[in-house]
N, C-alpha and C positions, 0 to 999 in steps of 0.2 A: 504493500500500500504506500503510494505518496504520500510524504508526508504535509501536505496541502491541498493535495486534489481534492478530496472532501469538504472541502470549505467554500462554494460559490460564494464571491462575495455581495452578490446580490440580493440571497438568501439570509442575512446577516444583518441583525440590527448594528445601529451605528456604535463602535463600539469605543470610541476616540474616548479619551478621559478629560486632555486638557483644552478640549472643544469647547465643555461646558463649566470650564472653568472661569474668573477671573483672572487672568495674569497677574494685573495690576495689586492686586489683595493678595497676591502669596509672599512670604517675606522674601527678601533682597536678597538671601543667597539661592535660591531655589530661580528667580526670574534670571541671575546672572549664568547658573547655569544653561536655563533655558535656550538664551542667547544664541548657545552653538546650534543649537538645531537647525537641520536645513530643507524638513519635513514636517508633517504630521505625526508621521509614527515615530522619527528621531526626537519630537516632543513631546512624545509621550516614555518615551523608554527612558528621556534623562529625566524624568520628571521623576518617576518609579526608582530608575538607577541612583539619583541622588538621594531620596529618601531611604534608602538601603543604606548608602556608602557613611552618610550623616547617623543612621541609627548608631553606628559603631563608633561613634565619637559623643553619645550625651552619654556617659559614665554616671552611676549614682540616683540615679532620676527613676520613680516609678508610680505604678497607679494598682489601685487595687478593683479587683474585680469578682464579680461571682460572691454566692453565699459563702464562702473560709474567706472574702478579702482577699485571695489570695496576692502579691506581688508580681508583675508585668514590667519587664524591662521595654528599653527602646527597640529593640533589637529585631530585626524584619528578616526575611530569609525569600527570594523572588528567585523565577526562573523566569527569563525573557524567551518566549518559545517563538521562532520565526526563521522562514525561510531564508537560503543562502542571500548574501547581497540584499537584502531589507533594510540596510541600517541598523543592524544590531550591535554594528563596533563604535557604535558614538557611547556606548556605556563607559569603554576605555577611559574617557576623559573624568569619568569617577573616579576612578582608579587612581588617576594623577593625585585628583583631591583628596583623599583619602591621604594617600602616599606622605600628605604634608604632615599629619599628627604621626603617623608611620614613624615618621623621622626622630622622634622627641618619645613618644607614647609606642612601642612594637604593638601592633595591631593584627599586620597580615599572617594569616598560614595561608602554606602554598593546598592548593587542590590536591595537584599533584604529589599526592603525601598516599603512604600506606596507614591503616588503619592505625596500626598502632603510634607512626611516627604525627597521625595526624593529633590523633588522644597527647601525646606527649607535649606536642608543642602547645595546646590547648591549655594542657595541664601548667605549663611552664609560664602562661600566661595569666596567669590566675583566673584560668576560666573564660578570660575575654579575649575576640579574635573577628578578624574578617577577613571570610574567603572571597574571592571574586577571579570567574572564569569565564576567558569568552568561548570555549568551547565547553558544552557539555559532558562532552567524547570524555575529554582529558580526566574526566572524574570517576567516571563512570568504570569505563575502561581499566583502570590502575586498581579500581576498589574488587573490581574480580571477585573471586570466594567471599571478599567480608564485604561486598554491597550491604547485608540484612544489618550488620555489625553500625555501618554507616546508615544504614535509613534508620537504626532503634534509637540513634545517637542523635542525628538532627532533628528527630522527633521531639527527644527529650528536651535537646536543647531549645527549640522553639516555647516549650514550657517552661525551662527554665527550672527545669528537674535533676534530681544526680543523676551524673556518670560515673559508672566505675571499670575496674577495670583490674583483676586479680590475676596475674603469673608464676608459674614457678620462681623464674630470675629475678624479677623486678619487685614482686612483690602487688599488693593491694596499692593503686592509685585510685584515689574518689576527685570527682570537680563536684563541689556541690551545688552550687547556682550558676550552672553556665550561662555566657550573655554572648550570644555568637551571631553575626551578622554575615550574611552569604548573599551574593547576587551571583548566577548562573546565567549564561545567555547557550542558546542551543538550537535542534530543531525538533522535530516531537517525539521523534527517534529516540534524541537523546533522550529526552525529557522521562519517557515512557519505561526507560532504564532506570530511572529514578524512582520513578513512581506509576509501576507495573499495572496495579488497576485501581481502582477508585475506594474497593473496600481498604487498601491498604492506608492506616493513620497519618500517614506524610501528607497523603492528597489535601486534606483540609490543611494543617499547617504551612502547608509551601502556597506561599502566594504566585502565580501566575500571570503575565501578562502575553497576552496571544497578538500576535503583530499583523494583523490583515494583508501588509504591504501595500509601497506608493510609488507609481509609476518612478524608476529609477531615474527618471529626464525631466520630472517637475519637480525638480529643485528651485528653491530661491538662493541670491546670494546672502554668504554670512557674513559674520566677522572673519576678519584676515587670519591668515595661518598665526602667526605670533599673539594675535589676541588669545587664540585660541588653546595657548601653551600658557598664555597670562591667566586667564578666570580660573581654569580648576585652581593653579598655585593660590590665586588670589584668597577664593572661598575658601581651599584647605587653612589656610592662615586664619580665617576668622572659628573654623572650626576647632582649631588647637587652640585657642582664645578660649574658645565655647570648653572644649575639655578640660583642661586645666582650671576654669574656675568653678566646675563643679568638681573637680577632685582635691578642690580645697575642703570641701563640705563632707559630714555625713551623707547617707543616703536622703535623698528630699523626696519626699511626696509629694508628685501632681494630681491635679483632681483635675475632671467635667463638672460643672457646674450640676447644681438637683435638674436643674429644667433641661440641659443638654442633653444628660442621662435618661432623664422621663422620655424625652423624644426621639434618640438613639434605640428605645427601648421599645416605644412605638411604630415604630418606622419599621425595624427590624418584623416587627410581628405583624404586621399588616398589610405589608409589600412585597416580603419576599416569602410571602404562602406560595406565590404563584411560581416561581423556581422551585420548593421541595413537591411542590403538586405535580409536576411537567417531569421532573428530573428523578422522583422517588426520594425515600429516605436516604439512602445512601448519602445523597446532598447536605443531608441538615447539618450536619456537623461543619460543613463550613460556612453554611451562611450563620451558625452559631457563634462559630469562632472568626468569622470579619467582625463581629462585636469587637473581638479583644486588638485587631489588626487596624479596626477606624480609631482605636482609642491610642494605638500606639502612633498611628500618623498624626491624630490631631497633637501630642505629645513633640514629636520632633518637630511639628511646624512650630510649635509655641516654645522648645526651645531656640529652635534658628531666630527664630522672634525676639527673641531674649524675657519672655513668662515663663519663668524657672518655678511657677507654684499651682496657679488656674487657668484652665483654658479660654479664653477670647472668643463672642461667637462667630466669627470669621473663620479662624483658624479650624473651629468646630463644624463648622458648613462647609469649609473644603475638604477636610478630610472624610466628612459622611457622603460628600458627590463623590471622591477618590472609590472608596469601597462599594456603594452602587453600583460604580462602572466595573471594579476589579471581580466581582461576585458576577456578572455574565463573563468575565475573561475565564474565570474558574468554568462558569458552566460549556463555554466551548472546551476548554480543554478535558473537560469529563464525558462531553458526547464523541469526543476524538478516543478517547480511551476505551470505551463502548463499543466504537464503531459506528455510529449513528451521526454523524457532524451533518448529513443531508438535512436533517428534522433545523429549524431553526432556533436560534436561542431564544429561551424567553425573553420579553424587553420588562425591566423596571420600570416603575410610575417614578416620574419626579420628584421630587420633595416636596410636600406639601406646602411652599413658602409663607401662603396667608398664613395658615395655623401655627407654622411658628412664630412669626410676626408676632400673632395675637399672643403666643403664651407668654412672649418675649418681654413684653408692653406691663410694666405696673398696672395697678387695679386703677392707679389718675395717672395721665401723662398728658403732655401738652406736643403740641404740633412738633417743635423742633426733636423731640425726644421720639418719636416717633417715623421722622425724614434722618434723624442718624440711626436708628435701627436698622431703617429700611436698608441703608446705604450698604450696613455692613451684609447683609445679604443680596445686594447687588440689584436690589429692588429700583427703580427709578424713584423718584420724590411726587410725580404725577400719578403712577399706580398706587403708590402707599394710601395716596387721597384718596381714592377711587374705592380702595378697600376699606378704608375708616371710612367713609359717608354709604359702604354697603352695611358693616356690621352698624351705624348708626340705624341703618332703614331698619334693620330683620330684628331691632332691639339689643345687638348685644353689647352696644355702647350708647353711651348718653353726653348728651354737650353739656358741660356747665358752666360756661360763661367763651367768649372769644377764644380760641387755640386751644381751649381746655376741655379733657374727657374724662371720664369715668366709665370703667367695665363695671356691667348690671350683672350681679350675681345671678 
């Protein structure tokens, strides 16, 4: 089987991520990466590839989740699946960035490691690490007999669970919080080496992004080759900025705000029926677990941000558009695994904007307090109106003097 022939792209809902983004509203190092892009899809892959490359650089930071609270690092783990010559080598330029805390903080294990040499350097690292491969081959391939050894292990580490590791020679080695950050670029081939079939626990932890492909000759011009040796260095500097002052700290707790969480919580439940309906249970565990993956993106947007404590609802509405769009990239890559990629992906509903608006909005608020709400969710300042003088009609706001409202219980 090809590994793309099953995919008509016509058949395909649109699947772009930073289509439906704001640019201008994501922080300064993530639009500076952007820059280099000289596609669509190479704008979407350093958009993903940055926030991988950045997870392994906010040390100390976490969020608790689920009934135990449990702890949630930054830490992502992506497999960019996409055909030869798609632009998948613009992730490199991560790699640059990265490279800059590399320098000061040792970050990288090589892929190319055997199992045990990989566990070691790991272990040597106190647990923290970042893989990044632009072939999937290279990984796959070398892990031979202990692939099951390496899928039980990135598993874990995605949770953020121990490793261990008992020999005769060596001896008992344990990591017990691993914090590992991996971006893989491949074809599905690869991919598929990785994560064999859908029952198997990786599938939901490895985040996925599936590359459609763009005509190789509509390109736009970019920034100049030297610029382009400049930004990753540039951004890796502010990142080893960003590391170093949180490893001055204990571990700090970030939160979602109650209402982010309330709405994260609803979204989740009321949108994405329609993927474990279409796709089977097998599914649910990942649209379960993009809970804990929108929580880690909104996390690194807020620290690239410099909000080392609560999330912003900016930061909070791009990372819930991020995981939307990355929950159909899962669902194609589970109908390729299948065999079935003919059948088409289901499409998600939008974000309900008015309703968060509204929950967003105090019980009184006045005009201007409601055109910067709007803003932060990219609402215009004419629509905002349009929607207060709706909830005035239907009764669920009332005017109390000029600019001034109140929500009717």
């Amino acid at each position: 089987m090809s590994d793309f022939s099953q995919n008509p792209r016509e058949e395909q809902v649109n699947l772009r991520i930073v289509d439906h983004l704001d640019k201008q509203s994501l922080p300064k190092p993530v639009q500076e990466m952007l820059s280099l892009a000289s596609t669509p899809d190479e704008e979407d892959i350093l958009l993903l590839a940055m926030l991988t490359g950045a997870s392994a650089c906010v040390p100390n930071m976490y969020f608790r989740y689920g009934p135990t609270a449990k702890r949630y690092y930054a830490n992502m783990q992506l497999f960019v699946m996409a055909a030869p010559a798609s632009g998948k080598g613009v992730a490199g330029q991560v790699q640059k960035m990265v490279r800059m805390v590399d320098e000061q903080h040792p970050l990288f294990i090589p892929g190319d490691s055997t199992y045990p040499a990989w566990f070691q350097a790991l272990y040597l690292q106190n647990g923290c690490g970042y893989m990044h491969e632009s072939e999937g081959s290279v990984i796959t391939d070398i892990w031979g007999a202990s692939v099951t050894s390496y899928n039980t292990a990135l598993r874990k580490a995605a949770e953020h669970e121990q490793i261990s590791k008992n020999r005769v020679f060596t001896g008992k080695m344990v990591i017990e919080t691993p914090k590992l950050s991996m971006l893989l670029t491949g074809t599905f081939n690869q991919y598929k080496a990785l994560v064999p079939n859908v029952e198997n626990g990786y599938f939901s932890r490895l985040l996925t992004l599936f590359v459609q492909g763009t005509n190789p000759f509509d390109r736009k011009y970019v920034t100049s080759l030297s610029a382009q040796s400049v930004i990753p260095e540039k951004v890796g500097n502010q990142l080893l900025d960003l590391y170093e002052t949180l490893l001055q700290d204990e571990e700090r707790e970030w939160t979602l705000t109650q209402e982010q969480k309330e709405i994260l919580g609803e979204h989740l439940e009321t949108e994405y029926k329609t993927l474990i309906t279409m796709l089977g249970q097998n599914f649910h565990s990942a649209v379960v677990r993009m809970a804990i993956q929108i929580e880690r993106i909104a996390m690194i947007l807020s620290a690239l941000r410099g909000n080392l404590d609560v999330c912003s609802d900016e930061d909070f509405l791009t990372a819930l558009t991020i995981g939307n769009k990355l929950l159909q990239h899962m669902a194609m890559a589970f109908r390729l695994i299948n065999g079935d990629a003919q059948r088409a992906v289901p499409d998600i509903k939008p974000l309900d904007q008015r309703r968060i608006l509204f929950k967003q909005l105090k019980d009184e608020y006045d005009r201007k307090t409601l055109i910067e709400e709007a803003k932060v969710q990219g609402i215009s300042e004419r629509t905002a109106e349009r929607w207060n003088n709706a909830w005035m009609e239907v009764g669920q706001v009332e005017k109390l003097s000029h600019g001034l409202y109140r929500k009717v219980a």
